[in-house]
C-alpha positions as semicolon CSV with decimal commas, in nm:
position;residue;x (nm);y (nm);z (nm)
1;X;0,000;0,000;0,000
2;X;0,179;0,356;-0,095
3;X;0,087;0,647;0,169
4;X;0,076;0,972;0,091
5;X;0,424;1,174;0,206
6;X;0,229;1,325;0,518
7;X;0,220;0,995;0,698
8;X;0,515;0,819;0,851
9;X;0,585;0,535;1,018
10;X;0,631;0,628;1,441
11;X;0,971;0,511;1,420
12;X;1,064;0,728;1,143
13;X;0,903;1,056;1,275
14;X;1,069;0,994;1,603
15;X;1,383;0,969;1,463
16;X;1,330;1,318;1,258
17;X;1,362;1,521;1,579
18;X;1,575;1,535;1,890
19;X;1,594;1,348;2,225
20;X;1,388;1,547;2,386
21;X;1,127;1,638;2,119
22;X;1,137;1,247;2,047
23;X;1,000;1,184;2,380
24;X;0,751;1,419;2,378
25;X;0,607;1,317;2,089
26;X;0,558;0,974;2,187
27;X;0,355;1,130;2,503
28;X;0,163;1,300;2,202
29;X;0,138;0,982;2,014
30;X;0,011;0,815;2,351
31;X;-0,253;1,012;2,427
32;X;-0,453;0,966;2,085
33;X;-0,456;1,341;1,997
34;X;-0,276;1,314;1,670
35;X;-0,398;1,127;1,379
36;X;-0,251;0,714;1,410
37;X;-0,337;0,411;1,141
38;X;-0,220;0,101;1,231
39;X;-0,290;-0,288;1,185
40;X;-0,483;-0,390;1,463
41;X;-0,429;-0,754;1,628
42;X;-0,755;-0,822;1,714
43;X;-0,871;-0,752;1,338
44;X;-0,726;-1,081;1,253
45;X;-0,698;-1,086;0,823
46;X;-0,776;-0,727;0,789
47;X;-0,553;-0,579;0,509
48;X;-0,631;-0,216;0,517
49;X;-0,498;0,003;0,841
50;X;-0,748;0,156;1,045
51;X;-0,791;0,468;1,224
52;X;-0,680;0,379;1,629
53;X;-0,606;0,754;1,822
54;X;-0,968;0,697;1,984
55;X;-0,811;0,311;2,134
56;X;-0,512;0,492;2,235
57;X;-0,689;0,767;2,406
58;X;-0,879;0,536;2,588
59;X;-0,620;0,322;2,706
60;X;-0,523;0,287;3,046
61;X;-0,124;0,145;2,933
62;X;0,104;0,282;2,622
63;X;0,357;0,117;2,514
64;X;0,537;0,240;2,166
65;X;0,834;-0,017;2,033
66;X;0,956;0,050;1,677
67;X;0,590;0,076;1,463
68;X;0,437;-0,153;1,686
69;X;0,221;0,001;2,003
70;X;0,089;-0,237;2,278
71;X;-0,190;-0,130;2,367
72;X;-0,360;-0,199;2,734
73;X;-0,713;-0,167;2,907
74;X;-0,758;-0,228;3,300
75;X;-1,035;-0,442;3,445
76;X;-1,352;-0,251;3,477
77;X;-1,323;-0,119;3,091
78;X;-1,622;-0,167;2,869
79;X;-1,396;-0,379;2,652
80;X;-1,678;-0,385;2,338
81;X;-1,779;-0,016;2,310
82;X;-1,357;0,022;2,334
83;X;-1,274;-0,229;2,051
84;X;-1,603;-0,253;1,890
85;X;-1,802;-0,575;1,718
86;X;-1,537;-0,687;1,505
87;X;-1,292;-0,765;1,747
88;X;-1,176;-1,100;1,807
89;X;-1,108;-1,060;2,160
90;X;-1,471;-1,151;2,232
91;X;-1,372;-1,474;2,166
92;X;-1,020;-1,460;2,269
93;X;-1,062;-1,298;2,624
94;X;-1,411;-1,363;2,740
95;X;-1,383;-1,280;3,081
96;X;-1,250;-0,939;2,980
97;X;-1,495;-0,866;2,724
98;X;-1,845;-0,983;2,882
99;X;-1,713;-0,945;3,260
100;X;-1,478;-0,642;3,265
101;X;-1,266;-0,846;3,513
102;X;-0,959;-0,925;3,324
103;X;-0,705;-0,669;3,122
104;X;-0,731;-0,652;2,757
105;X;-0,444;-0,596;2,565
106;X;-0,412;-0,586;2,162
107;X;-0,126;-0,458;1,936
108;X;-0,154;-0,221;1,696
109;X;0,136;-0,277;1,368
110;X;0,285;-0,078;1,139
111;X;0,143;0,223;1,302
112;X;0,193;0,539;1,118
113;X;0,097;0,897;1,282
114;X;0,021;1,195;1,018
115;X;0,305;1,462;1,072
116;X;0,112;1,768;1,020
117;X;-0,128;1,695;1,400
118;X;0,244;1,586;1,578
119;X;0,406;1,886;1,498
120;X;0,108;2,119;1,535
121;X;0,107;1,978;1,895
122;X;0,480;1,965;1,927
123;X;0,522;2,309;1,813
124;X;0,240;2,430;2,045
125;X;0,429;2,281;2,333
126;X;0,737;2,442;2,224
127;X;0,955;2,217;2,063
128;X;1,150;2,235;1,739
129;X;0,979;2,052;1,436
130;X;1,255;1,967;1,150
131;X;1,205;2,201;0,816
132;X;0,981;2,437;0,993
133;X;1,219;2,718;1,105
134;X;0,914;2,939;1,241
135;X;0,752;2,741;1,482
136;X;1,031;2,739;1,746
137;X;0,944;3,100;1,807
138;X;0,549;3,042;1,726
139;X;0,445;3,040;2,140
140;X;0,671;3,394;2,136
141;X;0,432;3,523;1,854
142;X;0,156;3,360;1,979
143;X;0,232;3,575;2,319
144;X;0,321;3,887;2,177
145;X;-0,025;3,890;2,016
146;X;-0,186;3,768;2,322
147;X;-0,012;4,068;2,532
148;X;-0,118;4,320;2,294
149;X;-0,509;4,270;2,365
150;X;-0,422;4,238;2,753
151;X;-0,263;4,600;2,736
152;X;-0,569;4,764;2,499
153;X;-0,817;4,622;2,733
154;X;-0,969;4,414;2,483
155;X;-0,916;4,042;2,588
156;X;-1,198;3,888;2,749
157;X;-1,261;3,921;3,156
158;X;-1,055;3,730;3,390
159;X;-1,266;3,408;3,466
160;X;-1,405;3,059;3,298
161;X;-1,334;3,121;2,939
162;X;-1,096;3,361;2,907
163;X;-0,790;3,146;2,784
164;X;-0,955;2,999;2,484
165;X;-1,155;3,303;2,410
166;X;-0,816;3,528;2,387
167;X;-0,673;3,205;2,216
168;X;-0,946;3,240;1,956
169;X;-0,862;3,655;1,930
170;X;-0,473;3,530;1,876
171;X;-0,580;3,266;1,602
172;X;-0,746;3,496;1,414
173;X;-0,447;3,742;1,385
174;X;-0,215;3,427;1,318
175;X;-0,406;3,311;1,006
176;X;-0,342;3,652;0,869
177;X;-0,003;3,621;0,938
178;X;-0,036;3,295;0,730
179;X;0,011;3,045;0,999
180;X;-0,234;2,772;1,058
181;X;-0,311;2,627;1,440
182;X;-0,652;2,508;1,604
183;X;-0,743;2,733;1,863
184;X;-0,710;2,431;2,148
185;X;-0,313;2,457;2,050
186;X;-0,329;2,820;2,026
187;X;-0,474;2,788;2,386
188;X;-0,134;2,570;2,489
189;X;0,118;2,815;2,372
190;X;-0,037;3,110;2,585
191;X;-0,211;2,950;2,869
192;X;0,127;2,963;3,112
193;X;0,241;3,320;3,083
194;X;-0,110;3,412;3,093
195;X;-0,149;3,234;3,430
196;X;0,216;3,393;3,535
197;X;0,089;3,733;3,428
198;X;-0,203;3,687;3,594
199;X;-0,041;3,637;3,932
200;X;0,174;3,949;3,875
201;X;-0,119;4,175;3,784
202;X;-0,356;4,046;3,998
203;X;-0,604;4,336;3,893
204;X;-0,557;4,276;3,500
């Protein structure tokens, strides 16, 4: 099967960026926010890879070796809303699947994550992301913008709300700067110093 440029295998990606970034992203990878395909185990004969960030996300154990992630769940998951009809491990684990007693584990192969969603998020958290030389500095933009509403009065009231609604003000002056971010990662990049400003200007 040929996949488009965009999607690599997790062992190549990982090995694109540095220690540090590297580990991060697996964290990333982990927690089922990027887009993943993989082979999974308990789709015995299936030949097409299938979408799995929603299994990861609702794991309760991550484990990422090469291209292959081990997936686990803990006793008390609802194993078949997790996994869904087709998966063999209603007849392979029984006691995990109709009693919720027993861990379920499955493997997911060959697991490629799509770039663009890893290095929005790594980016948003601050790390460098090979061949893009502005988004090192994009949580300093992303700031700068941010601190220019605080000081005109015009970001929204301290309270619930007011980190992704200034997040959404930001976005909109990043797009016409050309860059493209979801306003959840947008919300990342300037939720610390707003908290640290915050505490300094407790009346702002």
């Amino acid at each position: 099967m040929t996949y488009p440029s965009d999607w690599l295998l997790v062992s190549e990606k990982l090995a694109q960026l540095d220690p540090l970034a590297s580990n991060a992203a697996e964290e990333i990878i982990r927690s089922g926010r990027p887009r993943v395909r993989a082979f999974r185990s308990d789709h015995p004969g299936s030949t097409m890879p299938e979408p799995v960030e929603e299994l990861l996300a609702k794991a309760t154990q991550v484990e990422i070796s090469g291209d292959e992630i081990t997936v686990t769940y803990g006793a008390g998951a609802h194993i078949p809303s997790i996994l869904g009809p087709k998966s063999n491990v209603q007849h392979e684990n029984v006691v995990a699947w109709v009693y919720s007693k027993r861990d379920c584990t499955i493997e997911l192969r060959a697991a490629r994550v799509y770039s663009p969603d890893l290095d929005e998020e790594l980016a948003a958290a601050g790390y460098a992301v090979p061949g893009k030389q502005r988004e090192p500095q994009i949580k300093e933009i992303a700031w700068d913008i941010a601190e220019h509403f605080l000081e005109r009065g015009e970001a929204p009231p301290r309270g619930y709300g007011r980190v992704i609604g200034l997040a959404r003000m930001v976005n909109k002056e990043l797009r016409r700067q050309r860059f493209r971010y979801k306003n959840e990662s947008v919300r990342k990049m300037i939720a610390q110093d707003l908290r640290e400003r915050e505490a300094k200007h407790p009346g702002k």
